[in-house]
N, C-alpha and C positions, 0 to 999 in steps of 0.2 A: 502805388500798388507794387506788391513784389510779382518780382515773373521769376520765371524757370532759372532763369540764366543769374539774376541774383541771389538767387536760395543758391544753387550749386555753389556760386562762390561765397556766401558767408557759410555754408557746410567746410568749405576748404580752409576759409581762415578758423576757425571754430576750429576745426581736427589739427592744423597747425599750431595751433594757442596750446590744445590738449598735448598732442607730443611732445613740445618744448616743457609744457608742467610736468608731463610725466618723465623726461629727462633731470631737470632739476631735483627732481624728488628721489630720481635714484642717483645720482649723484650725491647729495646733499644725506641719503642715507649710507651712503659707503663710505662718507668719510668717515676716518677713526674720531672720537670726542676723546678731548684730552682731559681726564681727569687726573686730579690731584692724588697720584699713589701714595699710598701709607709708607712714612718712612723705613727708606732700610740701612738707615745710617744708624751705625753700632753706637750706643752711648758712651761705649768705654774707647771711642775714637775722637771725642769731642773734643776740642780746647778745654782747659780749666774758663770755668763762668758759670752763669746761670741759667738753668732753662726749664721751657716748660712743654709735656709730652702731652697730647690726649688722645681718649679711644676715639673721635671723631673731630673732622676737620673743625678748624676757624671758624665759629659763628660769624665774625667780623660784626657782629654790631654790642650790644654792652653787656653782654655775658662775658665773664673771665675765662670760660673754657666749656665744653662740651665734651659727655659722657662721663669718664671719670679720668681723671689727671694729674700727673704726676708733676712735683715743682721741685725744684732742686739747684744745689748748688754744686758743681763739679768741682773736687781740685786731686789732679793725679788719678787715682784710681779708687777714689773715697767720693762718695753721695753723701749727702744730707738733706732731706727735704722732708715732702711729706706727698700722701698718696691719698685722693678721696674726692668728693662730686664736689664741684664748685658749686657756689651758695648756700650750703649746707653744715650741717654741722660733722659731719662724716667724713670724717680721714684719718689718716693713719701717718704717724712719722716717721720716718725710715734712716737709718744709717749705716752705712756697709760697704764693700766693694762689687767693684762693677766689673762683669766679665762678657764682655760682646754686649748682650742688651739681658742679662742676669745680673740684678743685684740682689747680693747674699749678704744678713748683716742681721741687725735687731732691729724692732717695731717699737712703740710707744703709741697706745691708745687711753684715750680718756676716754671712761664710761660717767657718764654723770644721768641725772634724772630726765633728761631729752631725749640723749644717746643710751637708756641703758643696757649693758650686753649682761643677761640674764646668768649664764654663769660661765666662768674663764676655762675655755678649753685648755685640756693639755696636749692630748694627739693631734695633728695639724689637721686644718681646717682652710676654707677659701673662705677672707672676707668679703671681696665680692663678688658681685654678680658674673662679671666674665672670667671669676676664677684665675686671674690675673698674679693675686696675691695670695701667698700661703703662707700661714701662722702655726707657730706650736708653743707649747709649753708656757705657757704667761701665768706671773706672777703678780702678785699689787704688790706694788712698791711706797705707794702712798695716799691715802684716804683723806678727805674733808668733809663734813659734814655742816647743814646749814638748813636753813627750813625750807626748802625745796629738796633738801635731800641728801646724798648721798653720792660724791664723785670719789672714783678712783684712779688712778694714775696704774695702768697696766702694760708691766714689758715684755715683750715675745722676745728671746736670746733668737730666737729662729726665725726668719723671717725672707721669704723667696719671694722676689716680685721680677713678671718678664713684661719686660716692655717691647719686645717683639713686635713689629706693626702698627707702635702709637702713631700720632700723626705729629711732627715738632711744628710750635708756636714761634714766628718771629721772635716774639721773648718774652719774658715771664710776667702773666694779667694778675694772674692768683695773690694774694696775699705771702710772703714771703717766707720761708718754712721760719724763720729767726724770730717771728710773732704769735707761731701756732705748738713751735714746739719745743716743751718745759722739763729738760731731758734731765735737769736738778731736781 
């Protein structure tokens, strides 16, 4: 049977237990959480090599990349790659010079019967969603047709992409811009 004298001291350990929890708890919530910041390494600071940028960290399991992302090959102050959502058919080629995290240069887009872009702007435009990439003046350069339809081969002379904020990829998951893009 409890008596007096036992309640009081399990009330004591009990409130003892709770101040220690409630210690840990505000401890435990004042630490800073270290998240992975979005890079603020200039791309036109890189080594020459390959890399790859995205609007959101590393999935680290079998995705090639998250949100939309950039693949490229750096040499000097010349990009070559391409821009657009991993596993999709959606991106864009890019070639140009790189100034801080601005590359300025031309696009190459295939519109075909999957992808098709309804009609080719000439005033600039954002092809994606976070407006990332800005497009003007595009031309077809070259047409196929087949029973599915109807691919053209589309080049923007203008073509502004800021990678401002991407997050960098240990190294390049994507598909290689040298297999996606048919700049003949």
């Amino acid at each position: 049977m409890l008596t007096t004298s036992k309640i009081s001291g399990l009330i004591a350990v009990l409130a003892a237990l709770f101040g220690m929890l409630t210690d840990v708890a505000a401890q435990t919530t004042s630490i800073p959480v270290n998240k992975k910041a979005k890079t603020q390494t200039a791309i036109a600071t890189l080594a020459d090599g390959k890399y790859q940028f995205c609007s959101q960290p590393d999935p680290k399991d079998w995705r090639d990349g998250a949100g939309v992302c950039l693949n490229f090959t750096k040499v000097d102050s010349r990009i070559d790659g391409y821009y657009g959502y991993p596993h999709s058919d959606s991106f864009v080629c890019l070639r140009g010079e790189v100034n801080g995290n601005l590359i300025t240069g031309e696009a190459l887009m295939i519109s075909s019967p999957e992808n098709q872009l309804s009609e080719i702007p000439k005033s600039e435009w954002k092809w994606d969603s976070e407006g990332r990439l800005k497009l003007a003046q595009g031309s077809i350069i070259r047409s196929f047709n087949d029973e599915w339809g109807r691919t053209d081969w589309i080049v923007f002379p203008n073509a502004v992409l800021n990678v401002d904020g991407l997050y960098q990829y240990g190294r390049p998951r994507m598909t290689p811009p040298s297999q996606l893009c048919e700049w003949n």
